[in-house]
N, C-alpha and C positions, 0 to 999 in steps of 0.2 A: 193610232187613228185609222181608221178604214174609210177615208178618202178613195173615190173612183173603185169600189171593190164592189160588184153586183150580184146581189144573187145570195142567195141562203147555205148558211155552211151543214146546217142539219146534223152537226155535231158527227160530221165522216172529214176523212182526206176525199181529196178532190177523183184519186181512183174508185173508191169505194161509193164516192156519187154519183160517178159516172158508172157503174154499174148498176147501182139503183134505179138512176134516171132510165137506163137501156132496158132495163126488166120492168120497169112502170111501163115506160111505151110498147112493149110488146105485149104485156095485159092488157093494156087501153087499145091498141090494135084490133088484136083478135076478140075480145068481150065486147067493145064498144062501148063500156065504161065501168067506170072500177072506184070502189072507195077506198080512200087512204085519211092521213090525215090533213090538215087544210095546210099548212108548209108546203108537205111536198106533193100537196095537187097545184099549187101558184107555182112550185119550180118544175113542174111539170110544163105544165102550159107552153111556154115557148119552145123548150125542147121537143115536144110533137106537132107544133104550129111548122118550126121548119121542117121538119121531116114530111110533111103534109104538100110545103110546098114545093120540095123539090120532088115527090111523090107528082103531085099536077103536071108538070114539064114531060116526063116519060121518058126520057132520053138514058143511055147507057150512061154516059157520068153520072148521071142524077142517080141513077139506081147505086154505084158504088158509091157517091158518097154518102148515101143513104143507109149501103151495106155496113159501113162504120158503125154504126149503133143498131141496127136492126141484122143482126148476125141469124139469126132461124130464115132459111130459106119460104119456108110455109108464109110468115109473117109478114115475109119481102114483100113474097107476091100479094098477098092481101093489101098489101099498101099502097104498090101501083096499080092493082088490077081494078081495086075496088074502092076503097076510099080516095084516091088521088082524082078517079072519074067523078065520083059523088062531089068533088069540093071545086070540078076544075071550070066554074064559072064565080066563085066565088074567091072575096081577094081579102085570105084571113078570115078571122073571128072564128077556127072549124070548133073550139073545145065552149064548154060551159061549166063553169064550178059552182054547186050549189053546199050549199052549208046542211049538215044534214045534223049535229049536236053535238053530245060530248060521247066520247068515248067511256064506258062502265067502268075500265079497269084505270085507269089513270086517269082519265077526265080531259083526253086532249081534245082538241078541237077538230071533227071528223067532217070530210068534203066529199061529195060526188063528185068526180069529171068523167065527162063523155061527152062523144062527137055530135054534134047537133047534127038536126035533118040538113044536110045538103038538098 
């Protein structure tokens, strides 16, 4: 039974997602949005929604625990400098997924996300 278990296994260990997940959000960072497939643009979402808002705060904690998944210094600072400002009247909602079709070579299900206008 997977009782209380949240979130998409994506067919990795949870190290292997977690490196997924950190190299999505640093393409969605620095591009300002990125296609994948609709899976792991919905397990995206919350993974850069937090990092978003501890990004708005600006604070030295905030930036290491931020550091945790956003390891490129370049990246960092695009995070607080520039997207943290962009979102920091707003509470949540920064990503957008849209459905864009099937992928040619296996047929999966392919999604845009990217940061809306702040």
């Amino acid at each position: 039974m997977r009782h209380r278990k949240v979130g998409r296994q994506l067919r990795r260990t949870s190290e292997q997602k977690l490196a997924l997940m950190r190299s999505l959000a640093k393409a969605l960072i620095e591009r300002g949005a990125i296609e994948t497939t609709e899976a792991k643009a919905k397990e995206l979402r919350p993974f850069i929604e937090k990092l978003i808002t501890k990004a708005k705060t600006g604070t030295l904690h905030a930036r290491r625990l931020a550091g945790r998944h956003v390891q490129h210094r370049e990246t960092a600072d695009k995070l607080f400098q520039e997207v943290g400002v962009k979102f920091a009247t707003r509470n949540g909602g920064y990503t957008r997924i849209l459905k864009v079709g099937h992928r040619k070579g296996d047929g999966a299900e392919m999604a845009r996300i990217e940061l809306i206008e702040g």
